[in-house]
LOLUM-440900 format. One record per residue (C-alpha): residue number from 0; residue in three letters; x, y, z. Coordinates in nm, 4 decimals. Example, Ala and Ser with C-alpha at 12.3 -4.5 7.8 and 13.67 -1.06 7.14 Angstrom:
<seq 0	type ALA	X 1.2300	Y -0.4500	Z 0.7800>
<seq 1	type SER	X 1.3670	Y -0.1060	Z 0.7140>
REM end
This chain:
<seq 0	type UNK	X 2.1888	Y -1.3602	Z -4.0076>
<seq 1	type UNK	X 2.1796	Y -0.9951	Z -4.0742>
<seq 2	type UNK	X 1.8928	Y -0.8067	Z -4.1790>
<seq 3	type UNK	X 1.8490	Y -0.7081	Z -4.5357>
<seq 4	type UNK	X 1.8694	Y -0.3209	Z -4.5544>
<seq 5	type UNK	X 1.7849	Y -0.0807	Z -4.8176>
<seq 6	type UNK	X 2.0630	Y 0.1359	Z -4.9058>
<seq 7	type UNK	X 2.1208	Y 0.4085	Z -5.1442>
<seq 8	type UNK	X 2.3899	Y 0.4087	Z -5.4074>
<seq 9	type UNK	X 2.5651	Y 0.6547	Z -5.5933>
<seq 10	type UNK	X 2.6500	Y 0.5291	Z -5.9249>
<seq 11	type UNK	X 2.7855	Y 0.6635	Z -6.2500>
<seq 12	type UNK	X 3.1656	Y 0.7147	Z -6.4408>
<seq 13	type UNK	X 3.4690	Y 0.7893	Z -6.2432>
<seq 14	type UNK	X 3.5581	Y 1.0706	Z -6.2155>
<seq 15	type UNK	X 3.1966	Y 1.2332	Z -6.2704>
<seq 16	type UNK	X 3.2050	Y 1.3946	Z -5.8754>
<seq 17	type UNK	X 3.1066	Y 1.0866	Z -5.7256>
<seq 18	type UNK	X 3.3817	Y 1.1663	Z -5.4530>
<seq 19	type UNK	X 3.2472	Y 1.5046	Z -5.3909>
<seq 20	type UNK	X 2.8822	Y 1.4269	Z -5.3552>
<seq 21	type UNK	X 2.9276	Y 1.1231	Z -5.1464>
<seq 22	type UNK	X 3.0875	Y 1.3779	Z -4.8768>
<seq 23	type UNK	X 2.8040	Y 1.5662	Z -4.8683>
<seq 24	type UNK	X 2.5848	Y 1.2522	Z -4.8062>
<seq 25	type UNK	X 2.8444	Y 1.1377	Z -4.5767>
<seq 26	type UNK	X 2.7847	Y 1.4673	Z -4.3329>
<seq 27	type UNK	X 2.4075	Y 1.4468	Z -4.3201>
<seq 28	type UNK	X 2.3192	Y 1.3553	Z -3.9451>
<seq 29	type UNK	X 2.0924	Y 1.0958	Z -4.0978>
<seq 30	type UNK	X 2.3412	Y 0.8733	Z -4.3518>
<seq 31	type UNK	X 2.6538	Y 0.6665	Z -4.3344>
<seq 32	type UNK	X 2.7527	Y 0.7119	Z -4.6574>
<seq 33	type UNK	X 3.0583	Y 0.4377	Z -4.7905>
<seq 34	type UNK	X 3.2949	Y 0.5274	Z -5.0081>
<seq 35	type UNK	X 3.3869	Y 0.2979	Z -5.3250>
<seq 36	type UNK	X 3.1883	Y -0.0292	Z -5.3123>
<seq 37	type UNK	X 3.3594	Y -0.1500	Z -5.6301>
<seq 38	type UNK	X 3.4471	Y -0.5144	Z -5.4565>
<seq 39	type UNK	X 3.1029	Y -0.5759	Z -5.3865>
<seq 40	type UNK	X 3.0416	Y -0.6663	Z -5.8003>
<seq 41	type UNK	X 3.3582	Y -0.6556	Z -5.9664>
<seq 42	type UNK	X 3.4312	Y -1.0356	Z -5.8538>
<seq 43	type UNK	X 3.0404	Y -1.1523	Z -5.9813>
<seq 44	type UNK	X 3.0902	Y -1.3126	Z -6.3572>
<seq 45	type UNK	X 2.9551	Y -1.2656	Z -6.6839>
<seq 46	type UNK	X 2.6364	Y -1.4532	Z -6.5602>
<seq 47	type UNK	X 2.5430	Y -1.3059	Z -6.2863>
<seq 48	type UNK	X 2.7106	Y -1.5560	Z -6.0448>
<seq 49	type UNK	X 2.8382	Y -1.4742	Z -5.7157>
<seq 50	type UNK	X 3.2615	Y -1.5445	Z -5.6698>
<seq 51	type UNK	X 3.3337	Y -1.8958	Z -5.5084>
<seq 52	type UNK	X 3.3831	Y -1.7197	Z -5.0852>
<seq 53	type UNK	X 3.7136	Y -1.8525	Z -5.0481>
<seq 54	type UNK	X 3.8531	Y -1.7134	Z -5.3890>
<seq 55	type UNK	X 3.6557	Y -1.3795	Z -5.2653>
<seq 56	type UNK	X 3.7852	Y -1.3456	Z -4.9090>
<seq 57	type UNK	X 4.1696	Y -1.4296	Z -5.0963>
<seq 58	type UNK	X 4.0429	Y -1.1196	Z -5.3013>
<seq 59	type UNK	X 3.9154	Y -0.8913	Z -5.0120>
<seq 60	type UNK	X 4.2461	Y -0.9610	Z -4.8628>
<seq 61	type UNK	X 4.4835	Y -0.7237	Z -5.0977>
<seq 62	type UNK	X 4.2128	Y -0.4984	Z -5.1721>
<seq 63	type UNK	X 4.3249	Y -0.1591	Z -5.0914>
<seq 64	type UNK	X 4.0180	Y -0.0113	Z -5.0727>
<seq 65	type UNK	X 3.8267	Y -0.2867	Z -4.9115>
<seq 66	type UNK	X 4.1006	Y -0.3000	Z -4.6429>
<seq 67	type UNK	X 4.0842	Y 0.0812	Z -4.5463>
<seq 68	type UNK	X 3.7241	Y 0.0512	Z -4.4486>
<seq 69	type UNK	X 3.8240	Y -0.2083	Z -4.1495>
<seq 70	type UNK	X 3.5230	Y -0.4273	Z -4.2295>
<seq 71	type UNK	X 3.4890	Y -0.7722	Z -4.0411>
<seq 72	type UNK	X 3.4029	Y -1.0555	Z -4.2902>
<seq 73	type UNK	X 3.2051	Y -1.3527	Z -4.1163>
<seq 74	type UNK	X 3.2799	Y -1.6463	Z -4.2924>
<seq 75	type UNK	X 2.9555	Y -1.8040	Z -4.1535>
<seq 76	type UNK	X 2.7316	Y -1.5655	Z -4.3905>
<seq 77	type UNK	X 2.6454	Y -1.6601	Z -4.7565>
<seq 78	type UNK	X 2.8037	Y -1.3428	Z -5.0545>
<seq 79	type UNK	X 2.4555	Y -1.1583	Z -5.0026>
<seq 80	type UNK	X 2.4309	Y -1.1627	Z -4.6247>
<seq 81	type UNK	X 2.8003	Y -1.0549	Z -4.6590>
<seq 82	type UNK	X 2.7978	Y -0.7810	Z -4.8587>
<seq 83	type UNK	X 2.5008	Y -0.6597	Z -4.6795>
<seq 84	type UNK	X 2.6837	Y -0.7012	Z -4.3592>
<seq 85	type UNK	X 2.9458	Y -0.4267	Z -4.4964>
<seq 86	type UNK	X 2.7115	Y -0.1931	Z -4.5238>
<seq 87	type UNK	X 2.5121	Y -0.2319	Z -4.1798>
<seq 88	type UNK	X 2.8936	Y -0.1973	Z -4.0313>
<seq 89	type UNK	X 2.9246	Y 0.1331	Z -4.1914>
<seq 90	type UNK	X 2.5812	Y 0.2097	Z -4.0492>
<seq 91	type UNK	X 2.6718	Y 0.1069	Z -3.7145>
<seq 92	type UNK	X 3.0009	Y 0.2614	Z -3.6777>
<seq 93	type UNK	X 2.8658	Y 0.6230	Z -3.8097>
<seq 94	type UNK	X 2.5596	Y 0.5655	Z -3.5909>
<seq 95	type UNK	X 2.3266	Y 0.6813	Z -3.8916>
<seq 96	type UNK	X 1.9536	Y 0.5195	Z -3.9726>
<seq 97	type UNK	X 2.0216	Y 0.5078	Z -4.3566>
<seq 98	type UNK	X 2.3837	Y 0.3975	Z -4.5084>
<seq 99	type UNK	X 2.4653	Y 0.3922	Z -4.8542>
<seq 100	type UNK	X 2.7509	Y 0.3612	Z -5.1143>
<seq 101	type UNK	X 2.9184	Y 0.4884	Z -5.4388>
<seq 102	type UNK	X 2.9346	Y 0.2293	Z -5.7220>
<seq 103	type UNK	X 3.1002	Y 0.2648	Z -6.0571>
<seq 104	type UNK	X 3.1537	Y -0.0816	Z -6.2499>
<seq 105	type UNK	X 2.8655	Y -0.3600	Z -6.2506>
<seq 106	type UNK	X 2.6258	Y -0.1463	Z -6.0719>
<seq 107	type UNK	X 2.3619	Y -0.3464	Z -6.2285>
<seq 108	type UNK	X 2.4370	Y -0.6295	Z -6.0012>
<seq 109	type UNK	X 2.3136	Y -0.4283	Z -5.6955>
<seq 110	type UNK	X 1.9775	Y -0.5393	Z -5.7511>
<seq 111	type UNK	X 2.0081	Y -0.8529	Z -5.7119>
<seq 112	type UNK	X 2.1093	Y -0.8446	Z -5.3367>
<seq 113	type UNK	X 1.8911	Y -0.5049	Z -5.2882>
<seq 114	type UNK	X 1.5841	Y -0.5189	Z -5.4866>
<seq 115	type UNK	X 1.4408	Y -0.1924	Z -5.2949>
<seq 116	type UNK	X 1.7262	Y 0.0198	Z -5.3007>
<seq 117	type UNK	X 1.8070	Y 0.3891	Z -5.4398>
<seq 118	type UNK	X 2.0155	Y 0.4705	Z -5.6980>
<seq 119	type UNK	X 2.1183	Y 0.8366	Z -5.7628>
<seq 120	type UNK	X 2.2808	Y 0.8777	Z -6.1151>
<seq 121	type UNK	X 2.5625	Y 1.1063	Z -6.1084>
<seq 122	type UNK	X 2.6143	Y 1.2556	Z -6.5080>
<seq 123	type UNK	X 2.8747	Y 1.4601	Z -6.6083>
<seq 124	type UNK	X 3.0026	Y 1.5709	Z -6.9454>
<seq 125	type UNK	X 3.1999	Y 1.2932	Z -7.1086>
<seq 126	type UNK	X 3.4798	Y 1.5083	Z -7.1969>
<seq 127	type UNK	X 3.5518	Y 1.6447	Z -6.8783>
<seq 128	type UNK	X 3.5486	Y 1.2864	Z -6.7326>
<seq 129	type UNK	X 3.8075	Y 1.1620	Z -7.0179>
<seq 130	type UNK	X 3.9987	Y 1.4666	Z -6.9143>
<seq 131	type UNK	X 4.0337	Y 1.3655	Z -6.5741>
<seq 132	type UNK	X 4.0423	Y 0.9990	Z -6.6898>
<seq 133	type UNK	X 4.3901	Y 1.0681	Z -6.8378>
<seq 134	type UNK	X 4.4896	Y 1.2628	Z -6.5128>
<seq 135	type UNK	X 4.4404	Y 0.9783	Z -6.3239>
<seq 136	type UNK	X 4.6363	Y 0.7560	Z -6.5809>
<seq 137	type UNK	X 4.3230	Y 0.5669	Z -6.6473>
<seq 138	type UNK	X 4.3458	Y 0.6518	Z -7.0501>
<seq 139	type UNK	X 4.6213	Y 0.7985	Z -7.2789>
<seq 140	type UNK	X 4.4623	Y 0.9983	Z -7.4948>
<seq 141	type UNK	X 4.0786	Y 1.1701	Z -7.5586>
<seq 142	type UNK	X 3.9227	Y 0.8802	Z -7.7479>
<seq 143	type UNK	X 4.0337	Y 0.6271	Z -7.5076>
<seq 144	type UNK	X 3.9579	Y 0.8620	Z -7.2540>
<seq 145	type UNK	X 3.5749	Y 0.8066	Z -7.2833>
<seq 146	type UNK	X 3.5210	Y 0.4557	Z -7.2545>
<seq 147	type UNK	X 3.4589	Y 0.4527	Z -6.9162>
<seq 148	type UNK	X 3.2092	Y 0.7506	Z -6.9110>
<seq 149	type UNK	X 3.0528	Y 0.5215	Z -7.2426>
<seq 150	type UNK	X 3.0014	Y 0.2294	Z -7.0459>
<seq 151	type UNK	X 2.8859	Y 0.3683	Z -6.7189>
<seq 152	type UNK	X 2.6581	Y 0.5345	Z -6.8953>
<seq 153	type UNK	X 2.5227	Y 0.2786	Z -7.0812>
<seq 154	type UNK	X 2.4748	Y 0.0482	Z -6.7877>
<seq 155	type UNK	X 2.2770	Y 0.3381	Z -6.6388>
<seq 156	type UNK	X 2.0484	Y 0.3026	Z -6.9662>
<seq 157	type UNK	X 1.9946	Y -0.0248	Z -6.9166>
<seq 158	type UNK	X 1.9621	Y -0.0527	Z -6.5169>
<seq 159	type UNK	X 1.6929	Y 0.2385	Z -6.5344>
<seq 160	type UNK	X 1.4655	Y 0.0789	Z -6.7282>
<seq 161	type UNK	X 1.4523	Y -0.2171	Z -6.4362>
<seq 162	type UNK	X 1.3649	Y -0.0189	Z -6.1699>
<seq 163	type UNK	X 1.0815	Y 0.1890	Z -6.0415>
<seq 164	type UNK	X 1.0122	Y 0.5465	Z -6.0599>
<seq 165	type UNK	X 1.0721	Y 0.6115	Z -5.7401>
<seq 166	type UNK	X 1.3595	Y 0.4484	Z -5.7120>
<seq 167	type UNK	X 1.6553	Y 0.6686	Z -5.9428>
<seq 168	type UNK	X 1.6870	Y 0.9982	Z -6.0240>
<seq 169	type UNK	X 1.9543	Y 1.1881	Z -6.2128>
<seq 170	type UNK	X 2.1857	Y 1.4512	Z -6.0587>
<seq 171	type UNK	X 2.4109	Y 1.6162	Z -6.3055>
<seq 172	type UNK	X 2.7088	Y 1.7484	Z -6.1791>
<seq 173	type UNK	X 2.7479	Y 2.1116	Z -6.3340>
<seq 174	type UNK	X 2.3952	Y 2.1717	Z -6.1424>
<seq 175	type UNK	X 2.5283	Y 2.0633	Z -5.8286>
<seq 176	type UNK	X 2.8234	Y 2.2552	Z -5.8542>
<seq 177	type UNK	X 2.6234	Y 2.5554	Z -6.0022>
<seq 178	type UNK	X 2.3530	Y 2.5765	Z -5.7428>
<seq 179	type UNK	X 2.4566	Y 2.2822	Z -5.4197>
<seq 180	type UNK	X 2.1579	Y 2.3663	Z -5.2341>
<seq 181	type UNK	X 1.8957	Y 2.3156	Z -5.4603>
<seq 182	type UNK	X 2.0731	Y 2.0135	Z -5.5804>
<seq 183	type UNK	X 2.1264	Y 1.8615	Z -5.2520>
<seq 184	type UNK	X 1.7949	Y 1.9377	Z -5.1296>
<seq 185	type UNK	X 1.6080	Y 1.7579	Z -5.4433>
<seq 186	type UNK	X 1.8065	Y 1.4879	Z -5.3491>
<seq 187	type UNK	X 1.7547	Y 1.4926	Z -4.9727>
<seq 188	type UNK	X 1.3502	Y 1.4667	Z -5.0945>
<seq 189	type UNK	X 1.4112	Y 1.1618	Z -5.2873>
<seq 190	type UNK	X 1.5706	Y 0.9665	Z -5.0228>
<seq 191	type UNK	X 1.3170	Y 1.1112	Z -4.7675>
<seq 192	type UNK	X 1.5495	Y 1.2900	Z -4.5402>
<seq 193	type UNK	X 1.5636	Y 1.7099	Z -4.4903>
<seq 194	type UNK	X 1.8209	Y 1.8898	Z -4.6046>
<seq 195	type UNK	X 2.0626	Y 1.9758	Z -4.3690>
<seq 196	type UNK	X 2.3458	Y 2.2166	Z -4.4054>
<seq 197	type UNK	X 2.5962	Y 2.0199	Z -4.2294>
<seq 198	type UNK	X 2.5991	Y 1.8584	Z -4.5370>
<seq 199	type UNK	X 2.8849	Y 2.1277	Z -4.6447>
<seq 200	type UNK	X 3.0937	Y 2.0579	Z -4.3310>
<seq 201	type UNK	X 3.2865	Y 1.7863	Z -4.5704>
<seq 202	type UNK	X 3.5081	Y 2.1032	Z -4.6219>
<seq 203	type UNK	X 3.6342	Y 2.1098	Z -4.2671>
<seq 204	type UNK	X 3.7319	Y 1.7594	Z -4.2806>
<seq 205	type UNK	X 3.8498	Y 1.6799	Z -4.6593>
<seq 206	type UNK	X 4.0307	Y 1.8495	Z -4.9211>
<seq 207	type UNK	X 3.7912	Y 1.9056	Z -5.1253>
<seq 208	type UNK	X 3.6425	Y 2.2845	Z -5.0920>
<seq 209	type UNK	X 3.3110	Y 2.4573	Z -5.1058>
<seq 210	type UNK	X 3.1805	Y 2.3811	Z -5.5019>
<seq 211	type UNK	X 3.3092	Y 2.6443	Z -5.7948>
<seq 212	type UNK	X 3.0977	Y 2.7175	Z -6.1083>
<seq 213	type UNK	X 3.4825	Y 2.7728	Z -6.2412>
<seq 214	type UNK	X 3.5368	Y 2.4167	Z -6.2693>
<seq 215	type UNK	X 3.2400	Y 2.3433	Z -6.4926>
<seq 216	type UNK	X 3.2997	Y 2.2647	Z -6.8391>
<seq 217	type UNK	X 3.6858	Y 2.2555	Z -6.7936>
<seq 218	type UNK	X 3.7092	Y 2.0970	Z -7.1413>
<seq 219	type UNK	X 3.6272	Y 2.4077	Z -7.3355>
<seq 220	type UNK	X 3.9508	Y 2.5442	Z -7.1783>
<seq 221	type UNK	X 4.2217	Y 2.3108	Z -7.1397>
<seq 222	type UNK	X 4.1084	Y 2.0951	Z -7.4267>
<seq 223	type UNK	X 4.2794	Y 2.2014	Z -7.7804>
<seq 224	type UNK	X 4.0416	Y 2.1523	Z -8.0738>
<seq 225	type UNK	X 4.1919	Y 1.7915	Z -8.2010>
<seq 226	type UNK	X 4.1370	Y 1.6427	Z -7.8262>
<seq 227	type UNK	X 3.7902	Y 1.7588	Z -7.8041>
<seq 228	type UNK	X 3.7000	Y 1.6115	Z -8.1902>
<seq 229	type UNK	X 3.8651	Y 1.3080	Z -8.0580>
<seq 230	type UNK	X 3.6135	Y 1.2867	Z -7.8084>
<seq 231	type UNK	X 3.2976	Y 1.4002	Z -7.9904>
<seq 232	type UNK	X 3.4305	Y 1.1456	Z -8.2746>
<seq 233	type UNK	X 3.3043	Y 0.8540	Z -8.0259>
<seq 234	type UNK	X 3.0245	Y 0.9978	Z -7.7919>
<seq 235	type UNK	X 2.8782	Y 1.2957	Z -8.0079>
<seq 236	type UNK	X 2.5377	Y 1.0806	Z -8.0079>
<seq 237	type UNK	X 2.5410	Y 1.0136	Z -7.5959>
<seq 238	type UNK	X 2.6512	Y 1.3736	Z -7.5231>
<seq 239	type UNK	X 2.3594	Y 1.5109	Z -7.7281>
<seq 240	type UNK	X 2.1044	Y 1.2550	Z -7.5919>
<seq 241	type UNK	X 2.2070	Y 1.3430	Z -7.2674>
<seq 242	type UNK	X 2.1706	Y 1.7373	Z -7.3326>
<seq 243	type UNK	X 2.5331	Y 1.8465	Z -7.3430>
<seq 244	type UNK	X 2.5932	Y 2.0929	Z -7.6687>
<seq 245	type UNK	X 2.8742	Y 1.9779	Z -7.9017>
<seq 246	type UNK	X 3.1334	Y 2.2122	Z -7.9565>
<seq 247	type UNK	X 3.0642	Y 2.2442	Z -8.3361>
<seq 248	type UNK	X 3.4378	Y 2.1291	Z -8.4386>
<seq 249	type UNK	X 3.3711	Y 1.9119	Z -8.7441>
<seq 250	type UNK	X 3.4129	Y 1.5463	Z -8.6340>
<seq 251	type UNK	X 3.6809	Y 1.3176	Z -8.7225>
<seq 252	type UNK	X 3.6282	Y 0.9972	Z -8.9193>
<seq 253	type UNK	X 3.6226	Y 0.7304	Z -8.6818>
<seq 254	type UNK	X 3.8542	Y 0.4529	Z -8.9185>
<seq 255	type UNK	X 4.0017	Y 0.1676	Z -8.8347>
<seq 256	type UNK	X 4.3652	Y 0.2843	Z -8.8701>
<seq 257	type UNK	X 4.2873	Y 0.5924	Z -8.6251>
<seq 258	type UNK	X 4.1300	Y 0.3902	Z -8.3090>
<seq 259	type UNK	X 4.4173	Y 0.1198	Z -8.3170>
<seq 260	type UNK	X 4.6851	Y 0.4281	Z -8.3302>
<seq 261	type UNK	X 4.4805	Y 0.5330	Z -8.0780>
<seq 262	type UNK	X 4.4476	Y 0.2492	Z -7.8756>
<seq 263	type UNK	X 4.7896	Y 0.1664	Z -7.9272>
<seq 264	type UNK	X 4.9212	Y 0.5281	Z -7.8067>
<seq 265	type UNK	X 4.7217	Y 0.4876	Z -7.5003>
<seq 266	type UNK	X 4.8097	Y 0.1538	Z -7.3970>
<seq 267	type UNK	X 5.2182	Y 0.2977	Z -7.4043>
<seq 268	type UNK	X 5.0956	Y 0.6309	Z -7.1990>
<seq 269	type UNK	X 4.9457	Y 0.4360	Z -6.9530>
<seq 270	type UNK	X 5.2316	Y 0.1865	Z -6.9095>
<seq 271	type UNK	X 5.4340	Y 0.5288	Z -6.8920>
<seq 272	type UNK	X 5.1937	Y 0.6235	Z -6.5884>
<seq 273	type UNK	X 5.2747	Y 0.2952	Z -6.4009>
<seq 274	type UNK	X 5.6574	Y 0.3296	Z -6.4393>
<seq 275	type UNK	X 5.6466	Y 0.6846	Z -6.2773>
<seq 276	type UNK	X 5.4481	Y 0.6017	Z -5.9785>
<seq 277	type UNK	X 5.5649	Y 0.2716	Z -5.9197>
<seq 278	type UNK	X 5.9388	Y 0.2615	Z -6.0435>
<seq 279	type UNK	X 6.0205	Y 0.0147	Z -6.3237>
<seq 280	type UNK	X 6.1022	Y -0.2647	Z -6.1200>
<seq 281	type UNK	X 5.7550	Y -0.2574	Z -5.9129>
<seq 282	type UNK	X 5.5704	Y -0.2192	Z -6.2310>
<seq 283	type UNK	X 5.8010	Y -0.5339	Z -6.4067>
<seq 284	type UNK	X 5.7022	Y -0.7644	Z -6.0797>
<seq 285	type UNK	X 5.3688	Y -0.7016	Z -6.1269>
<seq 286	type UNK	X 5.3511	Y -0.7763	Z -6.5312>
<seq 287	type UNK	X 5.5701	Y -1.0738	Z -6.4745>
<seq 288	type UNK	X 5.3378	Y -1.2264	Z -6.1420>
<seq 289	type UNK	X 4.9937	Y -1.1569	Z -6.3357>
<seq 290	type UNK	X 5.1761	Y -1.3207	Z -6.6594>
<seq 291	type UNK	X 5.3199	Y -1.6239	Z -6.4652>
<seq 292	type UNK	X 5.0328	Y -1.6842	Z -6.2228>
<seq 293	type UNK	X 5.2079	Y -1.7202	Z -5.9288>
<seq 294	type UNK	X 4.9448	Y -1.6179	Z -5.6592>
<seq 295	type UNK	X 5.1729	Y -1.5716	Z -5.3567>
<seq 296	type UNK	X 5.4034	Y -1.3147	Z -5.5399>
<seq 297	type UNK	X 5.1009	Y -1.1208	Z -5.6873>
<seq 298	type UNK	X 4.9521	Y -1.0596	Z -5.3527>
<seq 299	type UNK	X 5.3018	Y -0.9501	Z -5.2800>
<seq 300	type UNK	X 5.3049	Y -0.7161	Z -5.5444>
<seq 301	type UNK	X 4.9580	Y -0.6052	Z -5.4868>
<seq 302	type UNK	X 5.0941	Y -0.4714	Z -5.0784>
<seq 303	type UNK	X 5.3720	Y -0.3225	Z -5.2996>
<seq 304	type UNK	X 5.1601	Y -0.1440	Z -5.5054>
<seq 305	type UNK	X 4.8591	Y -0.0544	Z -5.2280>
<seq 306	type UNK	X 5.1199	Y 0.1037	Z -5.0725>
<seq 307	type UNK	X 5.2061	Y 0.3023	Z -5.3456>
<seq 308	type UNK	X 4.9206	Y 0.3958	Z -5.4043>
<seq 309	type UNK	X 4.8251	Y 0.5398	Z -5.0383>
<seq 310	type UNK	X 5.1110	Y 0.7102	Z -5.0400>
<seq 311	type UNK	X 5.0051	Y 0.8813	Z -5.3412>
<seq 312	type UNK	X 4.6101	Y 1.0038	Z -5.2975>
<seq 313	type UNK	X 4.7508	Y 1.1379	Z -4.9093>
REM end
C-alpha cells in the first residue's frame, strides 16, 4: 500500500498555458511536476464512480499519453492507491519532495482521492483559448471554439467553492507572461517552496522560450471582427466576470438557426482536421471500429493514430 500524498494540480482550459507553466514547476529543485493527468478522471462516470480496473488497465493500455510517462500499474492496488501510485513514481524518478500534475477535464474528481491537495487555476482569455482551440483542430469555428474554456471554467466555479482558502489560487496567464517572476514567486509562496530561478531553465530543454508580452491578447490581432462577436455572443458574461474587457463589437443574436450552422460547420472542419493528419483511410478505420464496436480493431486504430499523433507534436 502506498502512502497517500498531497499533490498540487494545475487545472484550467486547454490551451490556457498549462504546458508552459507546468515547465516551470517541473524545473524547481523541489517538484516533480507531471504532465497531462487527464486518465486519472476521464474514465470515472457521471456519478462519481471509479472505472471497473480491468476495463481501466484495457484503457491505460492505448493511452498515448499515459504510455509516454512509463508508469508501472500494480494490479494488486485498489483505483485510488493506483492513481496515487502514478504520482509517487513521478516523485521518485525526478527525486523531488513535492510532485504534482496538470488537469483539464473532471478536475473536480481530484478531491475525492486527495482531499488536501493544491489546485492552481490557470485563466486565460476565452478568445485566445478558442483561437488556439481551432489550431489544434479541437473546434471549427469561434463559437464552438469556447466550449471548452466555458466548461473548464465553470467546473473551476464550482470546485472552488469546496475547498479551503488555502488550498487554490488563481494565476492568470497574461500576468505570468507579463511579469514571470512575480507570478512564479506568488505561486512558489502558496505551495510553500522559494522561488528559484532554475525555474526558467525549461528553455534549455523544451521548445518553448523565455515568456513574450507579444503574445498576450493575440485575439485583438488575428481575430477579424465577426470571429471575435462570435465569441463574445456566448461568453460576454464569463469574460466580464472574470475581468477581461469586451471588445465593444455589438453582439450577435445567439438564435437557434446560427448555433446549429455553427455547430454543423464545425463538426465538418474538424472531420477536415482528422483527414489531413491522419489520411482518409486511418480516419475511416477509426469511425467504422468506434461505430461497429469491435474492441480489438479500435485498439488497433488507436496505435495507428498514437503514432500519428507523436509524430506530429515532435
Amino acid at each position: 500500500m502506498t502512502k497517500i500524498i498531497t499533490p498540487i494540480f494545475l487545472v484550467g482550459a486547454e490551451r490556457s498555458g498549462t504546458t508552459l507553466l507546468r515547465l516551470m514547476l517541473d524545473h524547481h529543485p523541489k517538484m516533480a511536476f507531471n504532465y497531462e493527468f487527464e486518465y486519472a478522471v476521464n474514465q470515472i462516470d457521471l456519478n462519481g464512480n471509479w472505472p471497473d480496473l480491468p476495463a481501466y488497465y484495457d484503457y491505460l493500455s492505448t493511452n498515448r499519453i499515459f504510455l509516454n510517462t512509463h508508469f508501472t500499474v500494480d494490479h494488486n492496488f485498489d483505483y485510488p492507491t493506483l492513481l496515487n501510485s502514478f504520482l509517487q513514481q513521478k516523485r521518485q524518478r525526478d527525486n523531488k519532495p513535492l510532485v504534482g500534475a496538470t488537469v483539464h477535464h473532471q478536475f473536480h474528481h481530484l478531491i475525492k482521492i486527495w482531499p488536501e491537495a493544491k489546485f492552481i487555476h490557470l485563466l486565460r482569455d476565452g478568445r485566445d483559448v478558442a483561437r488556439s482551440n481551432i489550431l489544434m483542430g479541437w473546434a471549427g469555428n469561434l463559437f464552438t471554439g469556447v466550449d471548452r474554456w466555458i466548461t473548464a471554467e465553470q467546473l473551476w466555479q464550482q470546485l472552488s467553492t469546496q475547498l479551503a482558502a488555502e488550498q487554490h489560487c488563481t494565476v492568470r496567464y497574461e500576468d505570468l507572461i507579463q511579469n514571470p517572476e512575480r507570478e512564479l514567486s506568488q505561486i512558489c509562496d502558496f505551495i510553500g517552496i522559494p522561488f528559484n530561478q532554475g525555474m526558467f531553465d525549461y528553455v534549455k530543454t523544451s521548445t518553448y522560450s523565455f515568456p513574450d508580452s507579444s503574445i498576450v491578447e493575440r485575439w485583438r490581432k488575428q481575430l477579424t471582427e465577426y470571429e471575435i462577436q462570435l465569441a463574445e455572443s456566448k461568453i460576454a458574461p464569463l469574460l466580464t466576470e472574470r475581468g477581461y474587457p469586451l471588445s465593444g463589437l455589438p453582439l450577435l443574436k445567439n438564435t437557434v438557426g446560427l448555433r446549429w450552422r455553427l455547430y454543423l460547420h464545425s463538426r465538418w472542419k474538424q472531420h477536415l482536421f482528422r483527414i489531413r493528419r491522419y489520411g482518409f483511410g486511418l480516419y475511416l478505420q477509426d469511425m467504422l471500429s468506434r461505430r461497429l464496436h469491435l474492441k480489438n480493431w479500435q485498439k488497433q486504430v488507436r496505435r495507428d493514430i498514437n503514432a500519428c499523433d507523436s509524430q506530429h507534436l515532435k
